[in-house]
N, C-alpha and C positions, 0 to 999 in steps of 0.2 A: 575807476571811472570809465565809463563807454567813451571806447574813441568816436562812436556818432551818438554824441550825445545832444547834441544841436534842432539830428533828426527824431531822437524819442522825447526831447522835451516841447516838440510842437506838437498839440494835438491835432491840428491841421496837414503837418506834414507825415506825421506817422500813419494815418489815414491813408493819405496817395502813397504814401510808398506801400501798405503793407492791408492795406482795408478793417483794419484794429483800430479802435479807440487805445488810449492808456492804461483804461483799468482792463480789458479785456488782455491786453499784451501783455501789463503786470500781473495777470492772474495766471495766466500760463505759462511765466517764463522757470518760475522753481519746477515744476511736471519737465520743462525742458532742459533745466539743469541738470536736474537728476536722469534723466535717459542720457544726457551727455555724459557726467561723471561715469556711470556704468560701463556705456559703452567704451571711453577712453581709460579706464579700467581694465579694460580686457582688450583691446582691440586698438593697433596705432592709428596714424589720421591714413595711412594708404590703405586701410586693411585687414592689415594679418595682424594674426594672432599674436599680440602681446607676452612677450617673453621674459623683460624687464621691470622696471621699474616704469610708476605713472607715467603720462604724459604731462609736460608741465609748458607752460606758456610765455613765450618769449617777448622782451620787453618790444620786438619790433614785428611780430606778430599781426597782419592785418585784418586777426578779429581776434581781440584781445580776450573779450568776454563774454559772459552767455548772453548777455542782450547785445553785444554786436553782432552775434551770428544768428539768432532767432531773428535778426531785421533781416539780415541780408538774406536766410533763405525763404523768409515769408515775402519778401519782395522779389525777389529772383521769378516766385511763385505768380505771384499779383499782377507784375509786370509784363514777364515773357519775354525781356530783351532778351537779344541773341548774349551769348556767354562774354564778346570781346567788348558790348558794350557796355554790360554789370561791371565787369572790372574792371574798364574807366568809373564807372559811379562808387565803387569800394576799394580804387588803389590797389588793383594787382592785374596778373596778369590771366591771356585766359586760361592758359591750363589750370592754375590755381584754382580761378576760378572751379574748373571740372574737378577737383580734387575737392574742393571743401562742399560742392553742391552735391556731390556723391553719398557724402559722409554727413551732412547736416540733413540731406532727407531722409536716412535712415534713421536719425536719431529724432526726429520732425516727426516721420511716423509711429516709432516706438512711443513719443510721449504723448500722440492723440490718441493711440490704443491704449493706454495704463487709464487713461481717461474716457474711454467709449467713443471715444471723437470721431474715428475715423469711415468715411462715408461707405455706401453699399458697395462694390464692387462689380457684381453683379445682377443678373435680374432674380437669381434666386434668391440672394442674400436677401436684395432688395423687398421679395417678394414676402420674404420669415421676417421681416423685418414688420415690413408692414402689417402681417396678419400678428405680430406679437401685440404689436403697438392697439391695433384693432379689436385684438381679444378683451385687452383689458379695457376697452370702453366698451364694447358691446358685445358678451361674449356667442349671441347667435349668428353674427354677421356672418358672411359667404367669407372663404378666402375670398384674396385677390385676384387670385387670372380667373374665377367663378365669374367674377364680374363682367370678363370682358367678353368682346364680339367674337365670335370664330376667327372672324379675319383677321382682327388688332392681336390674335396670338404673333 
């Protein structure tokens, strides 16, 4: 059971903290699972390379489960508090803090990429992005920077 389970069963409140409805959280939290299991797989919570056996989860653990750390770093995110006052709002301290936000955004991003999720980067990205998107509706369109002003380069 989620130890913030209070927070994911409000759908009012899992909104403000984290700008997900329920079914959108519930849909992505198994994609988040599984980048976690992988990555804790192969790799401890500081890092390096895994040499042992799994990683396993301690009953006093202050995110016990994949939906208490998919909240805390989609909130982390949402948010923007400074690090010492997240871990007043999740019960630890702040290095912990840096330690699980290190390691939950890596694994945050791995499972929006297995899912295409992950935004442009940059303006080129951005740019093949958009003329992909563009070809397939209109395949004579101009690229994008074609579009634009000399100056707006």
């Amino acid at each position: 059971m989620p130890k913030f389970d209070a927070i994911l069963q409000n759908e009012r409140r899992l909104r403000a903290f984290t700008g997900l409805d329920t079914a959108s959280f519930t849909s992505f939290l198994p994609q988040f699972r599984s980048a976690m299991e992988h990555y804790l797989n192969h790799t401890t919570l500081d890092g390096y390379s895994r040499e042992g056996e799994r990683a396993i989860t301690y009953a006093n653990s202050p995110l016990p489960t994949p939906a208490d750390r998919l909240l805390f770093i989609l909130t982390y995110l949402k948010q923007n508090a400074i690090q010492e006052v997240h871990g007043q709002l999740f019960g630890m301290s702040q290095p912990n803090v840096s330690k699980w936000v290190r390691l939950l955004l890596d694994i945050l991003n791995t499972a929006l990429a297995s899912q295409r999720l992950l935004p442009a980067r940059t303006a080129a990205e951005l740019a093949a992005q958009l003329q992909a998107e563009t070809a397939l509706l209109d395949p004579e369109a101009p690229p994008f920077f074609a579009m634009m002003e000399p100056n707006d380069r």
